[in-house]
C-alpha positions as CSV (number, residue, x, y, z in Angstrom):
1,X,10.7,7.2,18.4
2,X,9.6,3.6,18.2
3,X,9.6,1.9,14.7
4,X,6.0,1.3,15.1
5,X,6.0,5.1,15.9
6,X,8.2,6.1,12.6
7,X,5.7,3.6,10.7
8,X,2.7,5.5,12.2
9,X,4.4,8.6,10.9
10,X,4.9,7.2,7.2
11,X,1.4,5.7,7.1
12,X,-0.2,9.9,7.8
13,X,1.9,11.1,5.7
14,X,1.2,8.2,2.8
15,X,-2.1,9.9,3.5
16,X,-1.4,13.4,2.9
17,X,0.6,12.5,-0.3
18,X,-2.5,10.1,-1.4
19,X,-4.7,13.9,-1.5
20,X,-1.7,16.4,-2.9
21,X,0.8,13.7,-4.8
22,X,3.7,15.7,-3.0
23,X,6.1,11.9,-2.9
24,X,8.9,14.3,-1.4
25,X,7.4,14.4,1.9
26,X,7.9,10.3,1.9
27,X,11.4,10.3,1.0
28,X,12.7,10.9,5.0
29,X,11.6,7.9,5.8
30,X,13.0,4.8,3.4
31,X,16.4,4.3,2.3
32,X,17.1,5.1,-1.2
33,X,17.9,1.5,-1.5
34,X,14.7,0.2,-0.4
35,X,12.9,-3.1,-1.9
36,X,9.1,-3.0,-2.2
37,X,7.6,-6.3,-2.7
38,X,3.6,-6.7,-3.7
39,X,2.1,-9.4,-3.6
40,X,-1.0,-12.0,-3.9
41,X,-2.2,-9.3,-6.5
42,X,-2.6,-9.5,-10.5
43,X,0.0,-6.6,-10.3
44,X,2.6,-8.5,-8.4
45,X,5.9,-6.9,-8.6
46,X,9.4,-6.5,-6.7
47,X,10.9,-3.1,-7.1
48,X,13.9,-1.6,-6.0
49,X,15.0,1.9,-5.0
50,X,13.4,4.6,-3.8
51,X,12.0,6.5,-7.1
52,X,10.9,3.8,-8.7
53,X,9.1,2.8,-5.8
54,X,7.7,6.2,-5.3
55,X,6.9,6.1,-9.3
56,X,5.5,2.4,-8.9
57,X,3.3,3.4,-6.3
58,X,2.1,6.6,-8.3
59,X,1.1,4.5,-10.9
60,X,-1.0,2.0,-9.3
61,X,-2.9,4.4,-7.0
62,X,-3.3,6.9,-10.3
63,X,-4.7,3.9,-12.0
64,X,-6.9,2.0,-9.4
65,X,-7.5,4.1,-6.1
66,X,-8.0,7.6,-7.7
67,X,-10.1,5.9,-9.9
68,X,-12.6,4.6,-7.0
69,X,-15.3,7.3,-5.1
70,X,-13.9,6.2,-1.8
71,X,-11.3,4.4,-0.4
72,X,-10.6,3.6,2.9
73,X,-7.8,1.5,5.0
74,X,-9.1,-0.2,8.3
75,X,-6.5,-2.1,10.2
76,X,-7.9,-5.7,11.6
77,X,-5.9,-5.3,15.1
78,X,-3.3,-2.9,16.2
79,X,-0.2,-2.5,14.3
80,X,2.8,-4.8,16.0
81,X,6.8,-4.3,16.5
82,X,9.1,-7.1,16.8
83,X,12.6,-6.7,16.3
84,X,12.9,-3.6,14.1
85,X,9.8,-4.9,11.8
86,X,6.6,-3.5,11.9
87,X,3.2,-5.6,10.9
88,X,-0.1,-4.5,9.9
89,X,-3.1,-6.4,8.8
90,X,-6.2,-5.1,7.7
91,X,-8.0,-4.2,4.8
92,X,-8.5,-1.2,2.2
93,X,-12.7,-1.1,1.5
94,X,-13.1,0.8,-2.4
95,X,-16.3,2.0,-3.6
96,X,-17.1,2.4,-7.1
97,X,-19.8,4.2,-8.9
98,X,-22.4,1.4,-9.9
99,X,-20.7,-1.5,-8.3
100,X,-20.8,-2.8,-4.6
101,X,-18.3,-2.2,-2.0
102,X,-15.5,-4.2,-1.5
103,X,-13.0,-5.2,0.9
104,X,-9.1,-6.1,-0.2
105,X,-7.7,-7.5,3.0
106,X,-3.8,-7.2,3.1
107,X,-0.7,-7.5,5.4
108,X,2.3,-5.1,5.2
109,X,5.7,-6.0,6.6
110,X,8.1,-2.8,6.9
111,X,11.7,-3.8,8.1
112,X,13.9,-1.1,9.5
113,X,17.3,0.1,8.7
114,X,17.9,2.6,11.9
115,X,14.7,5.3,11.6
116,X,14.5,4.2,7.8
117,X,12.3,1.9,5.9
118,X,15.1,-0.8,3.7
119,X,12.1,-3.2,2.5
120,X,8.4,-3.2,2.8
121,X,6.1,-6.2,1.2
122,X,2.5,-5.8,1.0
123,X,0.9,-8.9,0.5
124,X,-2.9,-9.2,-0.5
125,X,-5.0,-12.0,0.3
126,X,-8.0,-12.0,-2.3
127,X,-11.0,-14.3,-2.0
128,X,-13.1,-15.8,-4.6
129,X,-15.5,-12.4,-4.1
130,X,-12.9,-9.8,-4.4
131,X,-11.0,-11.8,-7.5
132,X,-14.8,-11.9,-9.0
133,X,-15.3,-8.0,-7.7
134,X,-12.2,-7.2,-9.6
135,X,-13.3,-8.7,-12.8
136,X,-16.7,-7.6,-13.1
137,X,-16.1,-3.7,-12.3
138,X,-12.4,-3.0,-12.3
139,X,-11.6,-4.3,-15.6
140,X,-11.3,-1.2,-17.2
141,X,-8.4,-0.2,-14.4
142,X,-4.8,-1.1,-13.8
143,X,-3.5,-1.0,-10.7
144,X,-0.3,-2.6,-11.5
145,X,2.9,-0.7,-10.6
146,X,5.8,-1.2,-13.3
């Protein structure tokens, strides 16, 4: 299996565990050492290790995304591999009862340790609309991580 392949993998089952909060079905595929980095984002954090990325990332979805009536990722272009490091770029559209849509656009980095995720970075690129989206009807949440 290809690391774009393994990635693939980790982004369905980031899915599944999005709808059922089961975070042991992600554990196969980072090392228990792993570094997440966010990014670009009031939230900005680094964290290390496996549970508390696990716990960082329950957090902000429980506080942000859960908190939206739809949410939906759409990648910008395909998904690349180069040397063991897999790069996404896209954007996560959010809907919110009595507020427009709106479209975060992001990049994700995920380096590879053999068939294993050692750091990912997520990096958000917010405009003037979605910094104004975020302050006029997301105040209220917190999508930070730690």
């Amino acid at each position: 299996m290809t690391k774009l392949e393994r990635f693939m993998a980790y982004a369905a089952a980031f899915e599944q565990t999005f709808v059922d909060d089961d975070w042991t079905r992600l554990a196969p595929y980072f090392t228990e050492d792993v570094t997440y980095q966010v990014s670009g984002l009031p939230a900005a954090c680094t964290i290390h290790g496996r549970d508390s990325m696990f716990a960082g990332m329950k957090k902000s979805i429980d506080g942000f995304d859960r908190k939206m009536s739809m949410r939906r990722i759409v990648p910008t272009s395909p998904p690349t591999e180069t040397d063991g490091v897999v790069t996404l770029h896209g954007y996560v559209t959010y809907e919110r009862e009595g507020a427009p849509p709106i479209d975060l656009h992001a990049t994700l980095v995920a380096e590879f340790d053999g068939d294993r995720i050692f750091r990912m970075h997520d990096t958000f690129a917010l405009d003037g609309a979605a910094m104004q989206w975020l302050h006029q009807h997301a105040r209220d949440l917190d999508g930070s991580y730690v």
